[in-house]
N, C-alpha and C positions, 0 to 999 in steps of 0.2 A: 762929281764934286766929292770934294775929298777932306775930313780933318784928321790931322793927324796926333794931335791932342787928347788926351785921354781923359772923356769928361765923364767913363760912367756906362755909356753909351755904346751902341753897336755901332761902324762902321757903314754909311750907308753908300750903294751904289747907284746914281742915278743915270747913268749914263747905260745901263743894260749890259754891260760889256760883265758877263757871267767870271772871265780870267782874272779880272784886272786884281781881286781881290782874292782868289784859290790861295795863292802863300801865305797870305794871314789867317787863313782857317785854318791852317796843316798842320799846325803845331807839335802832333802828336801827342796829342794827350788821347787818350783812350779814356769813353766813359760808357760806363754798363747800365742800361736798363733797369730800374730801380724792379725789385720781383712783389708783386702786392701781397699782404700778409693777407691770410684767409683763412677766417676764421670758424669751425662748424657752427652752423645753427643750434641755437637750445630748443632743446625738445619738450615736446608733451604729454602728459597722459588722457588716453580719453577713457572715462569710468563712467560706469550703469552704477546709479545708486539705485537701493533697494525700495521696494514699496509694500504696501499689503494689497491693491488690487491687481497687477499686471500680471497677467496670466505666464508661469515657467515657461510653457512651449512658444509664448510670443517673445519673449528674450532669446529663446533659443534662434529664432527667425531672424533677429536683427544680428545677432553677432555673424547667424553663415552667410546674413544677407548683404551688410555693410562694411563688415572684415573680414571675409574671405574664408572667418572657419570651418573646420569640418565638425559635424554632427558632437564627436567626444569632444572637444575643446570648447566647442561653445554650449556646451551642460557642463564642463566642467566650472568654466567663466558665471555663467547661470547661478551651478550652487554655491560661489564664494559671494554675488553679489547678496542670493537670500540669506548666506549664513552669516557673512561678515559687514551686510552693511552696503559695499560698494564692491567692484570688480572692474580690473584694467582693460579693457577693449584693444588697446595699442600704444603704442608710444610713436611720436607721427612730430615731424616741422610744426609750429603753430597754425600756419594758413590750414595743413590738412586737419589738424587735428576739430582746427575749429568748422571747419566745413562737414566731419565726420558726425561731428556732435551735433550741429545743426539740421542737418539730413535725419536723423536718428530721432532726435526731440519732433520735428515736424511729422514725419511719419506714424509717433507714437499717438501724434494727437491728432491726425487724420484717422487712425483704429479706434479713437477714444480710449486711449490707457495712458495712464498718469507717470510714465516710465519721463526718467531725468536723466539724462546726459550730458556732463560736465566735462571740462578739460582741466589739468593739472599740470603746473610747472613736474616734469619729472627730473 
């Protein structure tokens, strides 16, 4: 069954016969695959804020344990959090960052040390 009438609509074939309709598709018109825009993720910071009870050597412990530092990085990371306040552990996608900081807070409070680990729009 066949209309030939232009109502809008696709052309339907009911009859299965796959030919009957091929010339009315061939038009030539060429159309490209639209390419999806992609966009990076926004990042984060994850920072050790400062305290007066957690022990230096137990910060030094979490940065080589949780971010990968070596011994100088993470005393260097250590003395900006005790002299400034806070210090950047990493800049990381949201999901890791917050999973980084979360690991880090639960740990501190399994040692019983009052150590705070936040994340930051960076």
């Amino acid at each position: 069954m066949r209309c030939d009438k232009h109502t809008g609509f696709n052309a339907i074939n009911m009859s299965g016969d796959a030919d009957e309709f091929a010339d009315d598709h061939n038009t030539g018109l060429v159309t490209e695959e639209a390419k999806p825009e992609l966009k990076r993720p926004s990042m984060y910071r994850v920072v050790l804020m400062n305290d007066d009870y957690t022990p230096m050597d137990f910060v030094v412990e979490v940065l080589m344990g949780f971010f990968a530092m070596n011994q100088e990085k993470a005393t260097q990371v250590m003395l900006a959090v005790h002299t400034k306040g806070k210090g950047v552990c990493g800049v990381f996608t949201l999901d890791i960052a917050e999973t980084k900081a979360t690991q880090v807070n639960q740990y501190a409070r399994e040692c019983n040390h009052p150590l705070l680990c936040e994340v930051e729009k960076a």
